[in-house]
C-alpha positions as CSV (number, residue, x, y, z in Angstrom):
1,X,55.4,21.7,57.5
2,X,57.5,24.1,59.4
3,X,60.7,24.5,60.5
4,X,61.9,21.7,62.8
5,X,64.0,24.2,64.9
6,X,61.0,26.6,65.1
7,X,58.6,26.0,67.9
8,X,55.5,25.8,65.8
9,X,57.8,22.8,64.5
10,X,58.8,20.9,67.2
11,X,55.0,21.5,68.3
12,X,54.0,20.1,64.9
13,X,56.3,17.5,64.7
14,X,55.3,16.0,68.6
15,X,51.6,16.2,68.2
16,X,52.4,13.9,64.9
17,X,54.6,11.0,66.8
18,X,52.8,11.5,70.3
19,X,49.8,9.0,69.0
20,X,52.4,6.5,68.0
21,X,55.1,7.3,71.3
22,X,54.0,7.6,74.5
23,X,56.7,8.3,75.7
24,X,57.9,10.7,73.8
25,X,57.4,13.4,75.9
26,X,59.8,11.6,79.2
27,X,62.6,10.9,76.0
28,X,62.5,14.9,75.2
29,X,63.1,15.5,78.8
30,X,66.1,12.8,79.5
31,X,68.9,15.3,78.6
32,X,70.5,18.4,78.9
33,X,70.2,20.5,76.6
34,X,73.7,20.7,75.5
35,X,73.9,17.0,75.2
36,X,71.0,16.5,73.1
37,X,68.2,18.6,71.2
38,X,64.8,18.2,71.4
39,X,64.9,18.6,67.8
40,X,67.2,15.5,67.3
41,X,65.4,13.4,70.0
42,X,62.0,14.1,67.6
43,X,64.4,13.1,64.5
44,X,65.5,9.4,66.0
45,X,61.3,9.2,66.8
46,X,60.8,10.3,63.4
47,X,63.5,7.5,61.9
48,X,62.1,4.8,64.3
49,X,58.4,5.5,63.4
50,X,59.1,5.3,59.5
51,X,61.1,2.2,60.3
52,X,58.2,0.4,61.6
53,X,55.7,1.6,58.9
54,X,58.3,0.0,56.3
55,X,58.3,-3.5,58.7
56,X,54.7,-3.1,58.2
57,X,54.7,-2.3,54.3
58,X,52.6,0.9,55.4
59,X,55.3,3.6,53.8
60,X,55.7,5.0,50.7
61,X,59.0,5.5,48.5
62,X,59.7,8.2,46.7
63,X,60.5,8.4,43.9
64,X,59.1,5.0,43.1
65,X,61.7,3.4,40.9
66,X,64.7,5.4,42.7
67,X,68.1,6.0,41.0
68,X,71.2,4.3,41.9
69,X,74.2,6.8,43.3
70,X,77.9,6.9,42.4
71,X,78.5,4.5,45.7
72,X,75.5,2.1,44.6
73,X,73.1,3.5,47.1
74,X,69.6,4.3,46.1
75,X,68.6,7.8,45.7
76,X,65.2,7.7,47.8
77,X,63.3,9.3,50.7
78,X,60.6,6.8,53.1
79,X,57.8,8.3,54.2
């Protein structure tokens, strides 16, 4: 995976929600730059898309059994 910022990034990261969005491309184009980045635009895709594979019990936890932090939150990553 590359850098988000990169180009090769964004590139990489919009071919792999386009199949899912549709729209994705219209969202990136919404804003002005300086309100919001294209990079940040692909992150809320990003969030949404894992949210929905979770509703659908299609994403994966890791690590599996997932530690507890000092604030009782659970140390994990969806994907």
């Amino acid at each position: 995976m590359r850098n988000k910022k990169s180009t090769d990034g964004k590139e990489e990261r919009l071919s792999a929600l386009q199949d899912r969005f549709s729209d994705i491309g219209r969202a990136l184009g919404m804003f002005p730059r300086l309100q919001v980045a294209s990079d940040d635009v692909l992150d809320a895709y990003a969030a949404a898309w894992t949210a929905l594979r979770i509703t659908e019990n299609g994403a994966k936890r890791i690590p599996e059994h997932p530690s507890i932090d000092a604030k009782g939150l659970r140390m994990e990553m969806w994907y």
